[in-house]
VOPAGU-2260 file (C-alpha; in pm, 1 decimal, decimal comma):
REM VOPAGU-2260
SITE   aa  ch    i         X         Y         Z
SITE  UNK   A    0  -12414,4   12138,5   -6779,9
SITE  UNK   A    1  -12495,6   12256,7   -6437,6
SITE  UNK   A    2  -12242,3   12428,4   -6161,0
SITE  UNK   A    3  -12392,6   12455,0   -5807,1
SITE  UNK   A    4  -12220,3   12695,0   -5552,5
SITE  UNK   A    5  -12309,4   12654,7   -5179,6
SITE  UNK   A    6  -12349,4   13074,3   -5151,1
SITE  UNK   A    7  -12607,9   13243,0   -5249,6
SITE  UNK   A    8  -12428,3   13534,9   -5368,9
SITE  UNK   A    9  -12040,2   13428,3   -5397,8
SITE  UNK   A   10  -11753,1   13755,0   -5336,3
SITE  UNK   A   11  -11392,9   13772,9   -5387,7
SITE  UNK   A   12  -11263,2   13689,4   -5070,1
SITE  UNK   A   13  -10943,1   13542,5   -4934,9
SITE  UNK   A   14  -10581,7   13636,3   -4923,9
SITE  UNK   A   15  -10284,3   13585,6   -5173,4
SITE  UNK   A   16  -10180,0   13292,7   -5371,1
SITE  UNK   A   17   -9951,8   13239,8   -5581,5
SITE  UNK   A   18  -10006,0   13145,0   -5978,8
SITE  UNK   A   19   -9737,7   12919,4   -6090,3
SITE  UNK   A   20   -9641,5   12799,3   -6446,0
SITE  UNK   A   21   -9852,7   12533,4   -6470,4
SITE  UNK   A   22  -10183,8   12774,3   -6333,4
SITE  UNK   A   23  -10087,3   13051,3   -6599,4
SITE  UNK   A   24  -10036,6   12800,3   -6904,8
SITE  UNK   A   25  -10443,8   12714,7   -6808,8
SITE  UNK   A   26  -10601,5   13075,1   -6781,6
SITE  UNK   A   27  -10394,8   13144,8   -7117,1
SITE  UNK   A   28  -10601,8   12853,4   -7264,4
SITE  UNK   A   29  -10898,1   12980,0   -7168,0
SITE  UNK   A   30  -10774,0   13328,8   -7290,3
SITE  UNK   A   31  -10841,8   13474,7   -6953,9
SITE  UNK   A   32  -10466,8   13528,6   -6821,4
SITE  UNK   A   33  -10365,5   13860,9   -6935,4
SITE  UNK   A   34  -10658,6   13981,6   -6747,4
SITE  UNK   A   35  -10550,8   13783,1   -6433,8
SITE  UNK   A   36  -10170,6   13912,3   -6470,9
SITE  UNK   A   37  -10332,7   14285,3   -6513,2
SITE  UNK   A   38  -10402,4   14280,5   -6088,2
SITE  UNK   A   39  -10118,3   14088,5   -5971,3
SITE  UNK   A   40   -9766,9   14076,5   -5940,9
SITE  UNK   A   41   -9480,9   13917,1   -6132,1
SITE  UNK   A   42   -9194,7   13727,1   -5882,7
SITE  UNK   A   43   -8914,6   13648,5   -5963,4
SITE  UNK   A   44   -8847,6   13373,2   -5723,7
SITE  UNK   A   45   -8847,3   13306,3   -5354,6
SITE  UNK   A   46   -8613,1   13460,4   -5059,5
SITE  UNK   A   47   -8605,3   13289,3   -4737,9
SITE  UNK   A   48   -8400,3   13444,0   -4417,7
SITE  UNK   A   49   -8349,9   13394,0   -4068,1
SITE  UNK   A   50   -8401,2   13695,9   -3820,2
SITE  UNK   A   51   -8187,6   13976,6   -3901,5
SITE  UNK   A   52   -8185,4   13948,2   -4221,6
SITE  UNK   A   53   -7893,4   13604,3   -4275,9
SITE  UNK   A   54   -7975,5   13434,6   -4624,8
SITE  UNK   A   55   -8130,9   13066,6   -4593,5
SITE  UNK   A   56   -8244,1   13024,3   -4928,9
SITE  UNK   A   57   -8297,0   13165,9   -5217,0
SITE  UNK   A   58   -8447,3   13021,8   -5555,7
SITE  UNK   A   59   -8477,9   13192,0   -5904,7
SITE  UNK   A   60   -8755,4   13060,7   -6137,5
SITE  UNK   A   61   -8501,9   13155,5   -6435,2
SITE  UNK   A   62   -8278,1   12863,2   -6294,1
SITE  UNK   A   63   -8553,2   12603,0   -6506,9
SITE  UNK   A   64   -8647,7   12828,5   -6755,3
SITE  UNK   A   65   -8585,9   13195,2   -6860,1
SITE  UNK   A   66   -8942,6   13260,0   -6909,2
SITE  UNK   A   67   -9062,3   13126,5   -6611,9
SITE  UNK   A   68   -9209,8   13328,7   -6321,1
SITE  UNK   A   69   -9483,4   13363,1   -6059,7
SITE  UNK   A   70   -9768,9   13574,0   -5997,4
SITE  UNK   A   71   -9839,9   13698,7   -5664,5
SITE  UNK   A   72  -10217,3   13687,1   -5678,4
SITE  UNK   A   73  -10579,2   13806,8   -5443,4
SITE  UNK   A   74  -10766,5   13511,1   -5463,0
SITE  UNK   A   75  -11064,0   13748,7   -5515,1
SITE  UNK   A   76  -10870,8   13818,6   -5870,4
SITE  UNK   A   77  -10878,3   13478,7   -5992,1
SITE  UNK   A   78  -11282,2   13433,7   -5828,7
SITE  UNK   A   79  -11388,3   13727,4   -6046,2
SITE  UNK   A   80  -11224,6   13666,0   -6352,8
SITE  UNK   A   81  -11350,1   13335,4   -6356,7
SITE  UNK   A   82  -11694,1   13349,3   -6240,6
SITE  UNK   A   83  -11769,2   13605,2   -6526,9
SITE  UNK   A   84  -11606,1   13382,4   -6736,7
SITE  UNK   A   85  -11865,7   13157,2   -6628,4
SITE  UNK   A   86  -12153,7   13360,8   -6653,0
SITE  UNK   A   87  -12072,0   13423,1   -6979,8
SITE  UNK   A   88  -12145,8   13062,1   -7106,7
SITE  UNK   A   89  -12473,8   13018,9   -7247,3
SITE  UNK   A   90  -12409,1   12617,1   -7204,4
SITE  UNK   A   91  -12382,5   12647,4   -6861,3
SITE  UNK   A   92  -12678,4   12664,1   -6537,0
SITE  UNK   A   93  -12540,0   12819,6   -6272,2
SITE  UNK   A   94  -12762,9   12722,7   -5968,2
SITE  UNK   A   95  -12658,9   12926,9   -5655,6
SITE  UNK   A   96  -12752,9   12866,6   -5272,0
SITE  UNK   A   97  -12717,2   12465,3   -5337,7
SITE  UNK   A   98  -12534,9   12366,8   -5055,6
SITE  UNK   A   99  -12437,1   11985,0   -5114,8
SITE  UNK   A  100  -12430,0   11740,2   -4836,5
SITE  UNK   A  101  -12490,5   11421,9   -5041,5
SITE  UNK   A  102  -12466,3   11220,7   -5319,8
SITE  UNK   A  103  -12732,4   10949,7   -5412,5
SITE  UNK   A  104  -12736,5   10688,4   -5694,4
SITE  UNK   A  105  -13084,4   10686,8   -5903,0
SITE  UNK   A  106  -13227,5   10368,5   -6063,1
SITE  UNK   A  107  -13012,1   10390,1   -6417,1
SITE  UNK   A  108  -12697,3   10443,2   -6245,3
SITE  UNK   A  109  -12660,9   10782,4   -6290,7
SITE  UNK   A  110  -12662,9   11064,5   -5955,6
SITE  UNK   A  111  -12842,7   11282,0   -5802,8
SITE  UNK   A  112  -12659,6   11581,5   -5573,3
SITE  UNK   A  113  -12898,8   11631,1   -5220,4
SITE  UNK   A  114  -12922,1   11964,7   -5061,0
SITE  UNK   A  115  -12909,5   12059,4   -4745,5
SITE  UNK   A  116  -13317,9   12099,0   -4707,7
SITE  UNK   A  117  -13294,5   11738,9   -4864,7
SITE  UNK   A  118  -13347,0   11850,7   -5185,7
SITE  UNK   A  119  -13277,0   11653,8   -5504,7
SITE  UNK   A  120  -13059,2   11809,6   -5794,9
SITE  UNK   A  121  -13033,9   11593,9   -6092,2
SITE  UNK   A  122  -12998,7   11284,9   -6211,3
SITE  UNK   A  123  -12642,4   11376,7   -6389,3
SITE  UNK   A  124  -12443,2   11111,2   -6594,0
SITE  UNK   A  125  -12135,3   11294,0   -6415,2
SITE  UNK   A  126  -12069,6   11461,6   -6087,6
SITE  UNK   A  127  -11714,7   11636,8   -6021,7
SITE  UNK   A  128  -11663,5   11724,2   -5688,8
SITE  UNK   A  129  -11480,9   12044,5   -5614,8
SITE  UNK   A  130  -11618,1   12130,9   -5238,6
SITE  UNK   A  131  -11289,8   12143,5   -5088,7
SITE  UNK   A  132  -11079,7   11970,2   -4856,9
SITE  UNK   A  133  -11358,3   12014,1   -4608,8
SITE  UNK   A  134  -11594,4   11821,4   -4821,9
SITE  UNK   A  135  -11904,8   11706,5   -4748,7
SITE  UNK   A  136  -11942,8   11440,5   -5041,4
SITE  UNK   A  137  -11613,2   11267,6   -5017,6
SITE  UNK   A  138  -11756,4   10972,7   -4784,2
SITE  UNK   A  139  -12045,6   10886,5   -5036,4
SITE  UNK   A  140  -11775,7   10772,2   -5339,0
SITE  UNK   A  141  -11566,0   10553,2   -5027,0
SITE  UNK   A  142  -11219,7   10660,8   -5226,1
SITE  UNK   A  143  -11066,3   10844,1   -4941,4
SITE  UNK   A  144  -10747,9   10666,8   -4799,6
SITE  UNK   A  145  -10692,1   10964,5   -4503,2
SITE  UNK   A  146  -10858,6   11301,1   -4481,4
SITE  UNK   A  147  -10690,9   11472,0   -4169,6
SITE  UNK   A  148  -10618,0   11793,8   -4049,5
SITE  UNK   A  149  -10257,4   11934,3   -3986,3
SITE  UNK   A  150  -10197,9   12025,2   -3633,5
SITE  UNK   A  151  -10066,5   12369,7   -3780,2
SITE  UNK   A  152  -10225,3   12632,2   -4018,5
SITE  UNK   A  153  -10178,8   13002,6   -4054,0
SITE  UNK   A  154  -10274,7   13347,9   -3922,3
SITE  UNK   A  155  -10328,5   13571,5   -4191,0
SITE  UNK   A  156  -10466,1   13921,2   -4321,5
SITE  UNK   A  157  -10360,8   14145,9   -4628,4
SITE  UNK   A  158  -10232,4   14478,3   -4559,0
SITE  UNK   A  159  -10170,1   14786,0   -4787,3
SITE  UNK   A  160   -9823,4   14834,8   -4943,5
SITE  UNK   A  161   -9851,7   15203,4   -5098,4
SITE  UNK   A  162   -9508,3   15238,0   -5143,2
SITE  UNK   A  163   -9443,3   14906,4   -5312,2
SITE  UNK   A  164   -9200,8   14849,8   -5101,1
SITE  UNK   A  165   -9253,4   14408,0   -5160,2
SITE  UNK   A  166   -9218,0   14312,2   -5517,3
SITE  UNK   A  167   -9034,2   14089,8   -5710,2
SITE  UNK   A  168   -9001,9   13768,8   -5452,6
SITE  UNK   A  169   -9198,7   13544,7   -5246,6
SITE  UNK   A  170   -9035,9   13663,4   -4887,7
SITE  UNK   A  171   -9062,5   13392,3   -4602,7
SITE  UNK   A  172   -8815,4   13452,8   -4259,3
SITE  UNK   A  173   -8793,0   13139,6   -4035,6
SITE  UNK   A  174   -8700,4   13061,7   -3686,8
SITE  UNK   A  175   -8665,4   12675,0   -3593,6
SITE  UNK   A  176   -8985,6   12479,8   -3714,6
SITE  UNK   A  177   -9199,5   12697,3   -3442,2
SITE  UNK   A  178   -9194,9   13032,4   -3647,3
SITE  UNK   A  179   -9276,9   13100,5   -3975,5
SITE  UNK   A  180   -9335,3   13472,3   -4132,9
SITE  UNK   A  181   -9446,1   13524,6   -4472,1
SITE  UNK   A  182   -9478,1   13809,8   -4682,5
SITE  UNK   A  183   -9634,1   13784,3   -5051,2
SITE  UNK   A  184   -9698,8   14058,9   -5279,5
SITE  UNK   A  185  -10011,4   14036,6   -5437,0
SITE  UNK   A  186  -10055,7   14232,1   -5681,1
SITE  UNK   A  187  -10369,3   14487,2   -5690,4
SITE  UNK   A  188  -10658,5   14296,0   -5531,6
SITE  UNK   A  189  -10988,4   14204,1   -5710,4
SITE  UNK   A  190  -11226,9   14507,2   -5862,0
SITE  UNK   A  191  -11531,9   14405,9   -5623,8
SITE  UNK   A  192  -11896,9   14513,9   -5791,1
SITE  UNK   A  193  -11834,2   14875,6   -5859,5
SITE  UNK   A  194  -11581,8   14764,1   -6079,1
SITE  UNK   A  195  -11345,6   15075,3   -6024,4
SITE  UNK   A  196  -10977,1   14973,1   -6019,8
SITE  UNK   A  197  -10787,8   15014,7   -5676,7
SITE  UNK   A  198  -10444,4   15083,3   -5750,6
SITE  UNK   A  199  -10269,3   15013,2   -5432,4
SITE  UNK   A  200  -10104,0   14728,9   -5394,4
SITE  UNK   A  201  -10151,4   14461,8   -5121,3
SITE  UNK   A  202   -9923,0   14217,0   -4953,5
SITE  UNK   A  203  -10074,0   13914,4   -4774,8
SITE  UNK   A  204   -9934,6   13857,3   -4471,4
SITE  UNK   A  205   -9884,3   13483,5   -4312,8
SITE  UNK   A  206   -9802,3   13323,9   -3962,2
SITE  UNK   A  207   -9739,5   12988,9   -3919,3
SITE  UNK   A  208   -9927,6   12840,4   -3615,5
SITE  UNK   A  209  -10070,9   12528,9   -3436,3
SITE  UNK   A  210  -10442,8   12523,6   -3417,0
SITE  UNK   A  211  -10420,1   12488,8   -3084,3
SITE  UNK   A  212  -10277,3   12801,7   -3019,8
SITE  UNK   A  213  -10551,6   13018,8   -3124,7
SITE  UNK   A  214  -10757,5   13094,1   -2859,5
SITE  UNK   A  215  -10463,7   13187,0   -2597,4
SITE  UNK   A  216  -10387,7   13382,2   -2898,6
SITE  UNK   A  217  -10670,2   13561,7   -2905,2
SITE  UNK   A  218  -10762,4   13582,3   -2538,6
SITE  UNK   A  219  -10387,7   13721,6   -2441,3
SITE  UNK   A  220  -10111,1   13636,4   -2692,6
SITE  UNK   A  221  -10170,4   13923,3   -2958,8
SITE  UNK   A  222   -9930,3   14167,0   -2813,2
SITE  UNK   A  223   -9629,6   13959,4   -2783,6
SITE  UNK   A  224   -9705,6   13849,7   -3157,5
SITE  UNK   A  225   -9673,5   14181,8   -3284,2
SITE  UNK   A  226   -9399,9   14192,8   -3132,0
SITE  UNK   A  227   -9262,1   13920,0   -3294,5
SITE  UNK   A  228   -9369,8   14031,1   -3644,7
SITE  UNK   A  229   -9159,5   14299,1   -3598,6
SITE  UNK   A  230   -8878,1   14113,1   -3463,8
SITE  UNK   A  231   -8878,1   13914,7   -3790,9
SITE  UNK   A  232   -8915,0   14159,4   -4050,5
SITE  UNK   A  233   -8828,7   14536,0   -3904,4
SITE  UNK   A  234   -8857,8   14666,1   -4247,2
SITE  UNK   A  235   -9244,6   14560,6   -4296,6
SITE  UNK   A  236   -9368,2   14778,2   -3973,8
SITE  UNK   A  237   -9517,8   15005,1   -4234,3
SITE  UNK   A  238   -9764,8   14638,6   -4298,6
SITE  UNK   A  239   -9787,4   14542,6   -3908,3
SITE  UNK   A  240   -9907,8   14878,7   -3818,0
SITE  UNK   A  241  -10186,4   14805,9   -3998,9
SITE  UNK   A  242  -10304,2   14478,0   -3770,5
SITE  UNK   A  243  -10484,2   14664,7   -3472,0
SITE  UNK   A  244  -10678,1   14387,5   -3334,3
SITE  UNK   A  245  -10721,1   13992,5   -3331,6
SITE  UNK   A  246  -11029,5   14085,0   -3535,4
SITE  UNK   A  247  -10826,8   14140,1   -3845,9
SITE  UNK   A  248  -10692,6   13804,9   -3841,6
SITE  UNK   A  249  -10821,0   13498,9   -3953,3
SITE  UNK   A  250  -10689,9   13166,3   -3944,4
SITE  UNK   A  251  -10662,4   12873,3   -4229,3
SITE  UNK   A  252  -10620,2   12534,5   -4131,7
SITE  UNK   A  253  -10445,4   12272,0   -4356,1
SITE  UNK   A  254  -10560,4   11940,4   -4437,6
SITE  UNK   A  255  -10429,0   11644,0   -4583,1
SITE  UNK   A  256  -10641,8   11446,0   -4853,2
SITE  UNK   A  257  -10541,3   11141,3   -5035,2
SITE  UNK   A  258  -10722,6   10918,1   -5201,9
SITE  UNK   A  259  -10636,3   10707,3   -5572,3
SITE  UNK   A  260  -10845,1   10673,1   -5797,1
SITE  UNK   A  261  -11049,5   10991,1   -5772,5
SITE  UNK   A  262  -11343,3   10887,2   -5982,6
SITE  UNK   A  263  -11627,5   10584,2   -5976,2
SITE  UNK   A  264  -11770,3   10510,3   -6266,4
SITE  UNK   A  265  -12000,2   10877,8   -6236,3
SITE  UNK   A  266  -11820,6   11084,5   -5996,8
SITE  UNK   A  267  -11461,2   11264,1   -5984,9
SITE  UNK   A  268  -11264,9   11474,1   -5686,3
SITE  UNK   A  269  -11074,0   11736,4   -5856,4
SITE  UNK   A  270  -10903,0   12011,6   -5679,5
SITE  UNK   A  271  -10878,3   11964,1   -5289,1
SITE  UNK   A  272  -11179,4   11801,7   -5235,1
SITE  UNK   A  273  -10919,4   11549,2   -5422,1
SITE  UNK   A  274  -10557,1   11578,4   -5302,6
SITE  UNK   A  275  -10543,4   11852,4   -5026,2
SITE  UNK   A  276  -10190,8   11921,5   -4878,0
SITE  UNK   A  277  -10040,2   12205,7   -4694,1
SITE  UNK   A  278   -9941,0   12497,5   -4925,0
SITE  UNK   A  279   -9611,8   12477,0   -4867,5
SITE  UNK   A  280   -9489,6   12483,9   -5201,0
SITE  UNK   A  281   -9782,2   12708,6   -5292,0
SITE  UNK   A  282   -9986,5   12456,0   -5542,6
SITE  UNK   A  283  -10334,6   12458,9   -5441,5
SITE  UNK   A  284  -10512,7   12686,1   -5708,8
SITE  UNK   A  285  -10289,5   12571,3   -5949,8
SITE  UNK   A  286  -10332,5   12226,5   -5898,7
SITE  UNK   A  287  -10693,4   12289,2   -5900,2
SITE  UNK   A  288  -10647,8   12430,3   -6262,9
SITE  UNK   A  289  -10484,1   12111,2   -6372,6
SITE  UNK   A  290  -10732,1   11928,6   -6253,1
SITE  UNK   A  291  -10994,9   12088,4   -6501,2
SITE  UNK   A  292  -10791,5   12113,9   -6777,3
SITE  UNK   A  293  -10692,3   11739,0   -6771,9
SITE  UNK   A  294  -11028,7   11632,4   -6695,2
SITE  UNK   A  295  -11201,6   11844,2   -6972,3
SITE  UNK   A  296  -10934,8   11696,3   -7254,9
SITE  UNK   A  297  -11044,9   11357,4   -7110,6
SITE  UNK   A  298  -11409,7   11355,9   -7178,3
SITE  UNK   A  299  -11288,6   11577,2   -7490,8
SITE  UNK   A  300  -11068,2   11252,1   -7577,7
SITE  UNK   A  301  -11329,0   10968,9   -7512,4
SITE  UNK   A  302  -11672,1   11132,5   -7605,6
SITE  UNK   A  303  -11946,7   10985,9   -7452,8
SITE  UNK   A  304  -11768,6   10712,2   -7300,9
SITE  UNK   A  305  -11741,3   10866,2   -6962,6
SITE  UNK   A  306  -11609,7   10554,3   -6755,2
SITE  UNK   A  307  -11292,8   10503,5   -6995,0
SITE  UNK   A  308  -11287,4   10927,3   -6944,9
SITE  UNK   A  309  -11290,2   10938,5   -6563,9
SITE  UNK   A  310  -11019,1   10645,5   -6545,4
SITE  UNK   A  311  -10766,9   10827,0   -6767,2
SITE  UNK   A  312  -10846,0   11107,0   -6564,7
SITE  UNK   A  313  -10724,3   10962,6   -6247,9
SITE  UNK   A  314  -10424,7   10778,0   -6426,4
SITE  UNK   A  315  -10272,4   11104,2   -6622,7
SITE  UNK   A  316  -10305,1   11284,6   -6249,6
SITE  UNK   A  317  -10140,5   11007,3   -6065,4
SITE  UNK   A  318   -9746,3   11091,5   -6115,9
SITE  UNK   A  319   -9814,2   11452,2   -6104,4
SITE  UNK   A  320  -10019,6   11457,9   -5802,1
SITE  UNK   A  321   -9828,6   11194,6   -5622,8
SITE  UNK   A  322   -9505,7   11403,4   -5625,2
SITE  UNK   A  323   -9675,9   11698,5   -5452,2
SITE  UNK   A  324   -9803,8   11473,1   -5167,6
SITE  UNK   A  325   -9497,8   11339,7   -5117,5
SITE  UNK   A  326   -9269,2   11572,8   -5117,3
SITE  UNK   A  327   -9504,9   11833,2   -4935,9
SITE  UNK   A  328   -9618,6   11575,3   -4705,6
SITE  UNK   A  329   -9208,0   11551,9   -4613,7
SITE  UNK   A  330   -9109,3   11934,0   -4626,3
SITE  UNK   A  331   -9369,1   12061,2   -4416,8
SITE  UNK   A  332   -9245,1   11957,3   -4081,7
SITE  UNK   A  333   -8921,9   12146,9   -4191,2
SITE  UNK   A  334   -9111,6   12420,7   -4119,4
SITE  UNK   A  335   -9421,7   12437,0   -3935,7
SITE  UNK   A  336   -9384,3   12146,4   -3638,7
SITE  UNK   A  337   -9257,2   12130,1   -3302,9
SITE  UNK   A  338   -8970,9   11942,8   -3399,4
SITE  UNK   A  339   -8692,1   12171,8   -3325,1
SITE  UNK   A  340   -8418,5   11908,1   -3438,5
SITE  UNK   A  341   -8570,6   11897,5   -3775,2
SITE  UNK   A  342   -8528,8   12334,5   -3823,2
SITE  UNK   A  343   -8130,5   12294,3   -3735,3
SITE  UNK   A  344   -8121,2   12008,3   -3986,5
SITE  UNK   A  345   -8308,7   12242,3   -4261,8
SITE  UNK   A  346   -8054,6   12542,3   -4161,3
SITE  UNK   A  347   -7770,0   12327,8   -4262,8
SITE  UNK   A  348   -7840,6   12143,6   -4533,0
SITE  UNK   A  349   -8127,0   12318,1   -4766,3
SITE  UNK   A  350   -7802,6   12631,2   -4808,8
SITE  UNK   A  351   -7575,1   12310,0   -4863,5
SITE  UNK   A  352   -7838,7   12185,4   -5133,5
SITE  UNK   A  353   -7831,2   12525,9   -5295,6
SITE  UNK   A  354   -7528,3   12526,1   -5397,6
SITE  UNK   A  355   -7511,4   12283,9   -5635,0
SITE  UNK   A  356   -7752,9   12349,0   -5943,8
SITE  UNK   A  357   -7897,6   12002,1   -5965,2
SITE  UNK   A  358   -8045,6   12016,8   -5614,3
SITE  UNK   A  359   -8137,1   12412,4   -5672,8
SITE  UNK   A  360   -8306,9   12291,1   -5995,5
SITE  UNK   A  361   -8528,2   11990,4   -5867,3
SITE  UNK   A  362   -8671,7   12242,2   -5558,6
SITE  UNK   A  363   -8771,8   12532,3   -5817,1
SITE  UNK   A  364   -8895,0   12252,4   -6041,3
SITE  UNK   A  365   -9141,2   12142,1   -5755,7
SITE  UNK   A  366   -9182,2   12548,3   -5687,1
SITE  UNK   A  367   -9310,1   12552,9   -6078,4
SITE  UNK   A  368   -9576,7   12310,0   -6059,5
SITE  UNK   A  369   -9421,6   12128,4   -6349,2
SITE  UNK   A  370   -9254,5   11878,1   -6198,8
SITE  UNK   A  371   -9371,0   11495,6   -6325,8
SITE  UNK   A  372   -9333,3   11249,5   -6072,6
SITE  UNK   A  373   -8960,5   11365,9   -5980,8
SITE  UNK   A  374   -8794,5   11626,1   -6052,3
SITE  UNK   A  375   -8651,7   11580,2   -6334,5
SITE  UNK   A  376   -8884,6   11509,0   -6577,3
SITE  UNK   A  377   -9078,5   11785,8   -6681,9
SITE  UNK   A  378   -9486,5   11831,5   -6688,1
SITE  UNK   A  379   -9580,5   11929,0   -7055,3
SITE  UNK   A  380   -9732,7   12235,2   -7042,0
SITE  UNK   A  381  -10006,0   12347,9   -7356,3
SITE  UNK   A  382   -9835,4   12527,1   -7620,2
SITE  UNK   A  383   -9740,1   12824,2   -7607,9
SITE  UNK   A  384   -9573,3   12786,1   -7273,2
């Protein structure tokens, strides 16, 4: 087996994400979450509020199952812990600096992966795709049914929390569908290469905004958003104080990927190079972990029959991944649109929803990750979960 990364020398970048459920019940499989939960942050649910502090929401992960929770998480964590659980597997060649652009059939059917120089890697009797929802090799299998960007994305940067003064929820504050604050604890960030253990944790801060906003943004609009950080969320000035510039921002945009089936007879999407949607119900890495586990049982399950392999793949992801589109394709303009009619419908009837425990249960069921298909049928997770 081969695994080619586009950087020469990959780090353990990024902000927070959050590990769900269904992303924990993987790493335990692989015997690598304990060391995962070691630098990040158990949460108990989510908290959404209007300015000033007025409840909109609030969801408990105990509400589908006592032992449920999620883990506030530095991407960098999850990076290191699995890359040198990669490097660690003698079965594996990890070629680095291969930056894929292509994909090109050879004479007996089987793939080669170009390079960027033009450079051929291969033949392979299977390809799986994981380049992102930016990726370059998505046109060469001709599966895509709509690869678009969202008009909005998010502002972000992680700041120090020495006090741990943010633990325990997921905390989001809302104003119409035009502003969007969130604040995630994130545990204790990855160990980098000297491999001594910062113990301060960090809190990744969000900021919902349209793409085309950024360079007023950056040319004059600064100011006035720091004043609207603090507007939001008074009691995290401690985390604000700590954004001195434009420079320590970046900006993610989201995209929206959907294509069925996500294999030919030699090649498989997984991850968002397969289904990309906008994080709003925070299932991107964990999806991604779903993907791999699924896919490996399938070639487990069918041996060397990789056609019948690839096409289970796509058909045990289909309900699963299908829900998450959907319903993240719908809430999203909820809260990050210029639709100002659809925030006042959100502010009175997601509290309304709450209420009754049906309604509470089928949005932390799609907060999980283990929602099949609707929400009430339940994704089995490996044992032991």
């Amino acid at each position: 087996m081969t695994l080619y990364e586009r950087f020469a020398s990959p780090q353990p970048v990024g902000a927070g994400i959050m590990l769900q459920p269904t992303g924990q019940a993987v790493l335990e499989r692989l015997g690598l979450y304990e060391e995962v939960l070691a630098r990040g942050e158990r949460l108990a649910g989510l908290r959404v509020d209007h300015p000033g502090g007025k409840l909109l929401l609030e969801l408990q992960y105990s509400v589908v199952d006592p032992a449920f929770y999620g883990v506030g998480l530095h991407r960098g964590v999850l990076f290191e812990v699995l890359f040198a659980a990669l490097k660690r597997e003698k079965n594996i060649r990890l070629r680095l600096g291969v930056t894929g652009e292509g994909l090109r059939r050879a004479a007996d059917g089987r793939f080669y992966l170009l390079d960027s120089d033009g450079t051929r890697h291969g033949p392979h009797d299977l390809i799986a795709l994981a380049d992102g929802a930016r990726s370059r090799m998505r046109d060469d299998t001709g599966l895509a049914r709509c690869a678009e960007p969202y008009p909005w994305g998010a502002l972000w940067c992680v700041a120090e929390d020495p006090e741990h003064v943010f633990k325990d929820v997921l905390y989001q504050v809302v104003e119409g569908t035009r502003r969007m604050l969130g604040l995630l604890p994130s545990g204790l960030g990855p160990r980098g290469e000297s491999r001594a253990a910062p113990m301060v944790p960090l809190v990744s801060i969000y900021w919902s905004a349209p793409a085309s906003s950024l360079d007023e943004w950056r040319s004059s609009g600064f100011p006035a958003w720091k004043e609207d950080l603090l507007r939001m969320a008074p009691h995290a000035e401690a985390l604000f104080d700590q954004i001195e510039s434009p420079d320590d921002v970046l900006f993610s945009g989201y995209h929206d990927v959907v294509m069925r089936p996500w294999n030919t007879r030699a090649v498989v999407h997984v991850g968002d190079a397969a289904h990309a949607m906008s994080p709003q119900l925070g299932q991107g890495a964990n999806l991604a972990l779903w993907d791999a586990m699924v896919l490996a049982d399938c070639i487990a399950h069918e041996g060397s029959a990789l056609v019948c392999a690839l096409d289970r793949y796509s058909r045990l992801r289909r309900d699963h991944l299908a829900y998450y589109q959907l319903v993240t394709r719908a809430l999203t303009p909820f809260f990050q649109s210029d639709h100002d009619a659809l925030g006042w419908l959100r502010d009175v009837f997601m509290p309304l929803a709450g209420r009754f425990r049906i309604f509470q249960r089928a949005m932390v069921m799609g907060m999980t990750g283990t929602a099949d298909g609707h929400p009430w049928k339940d994704l089995a997770l490996p044992p032991g979960r």
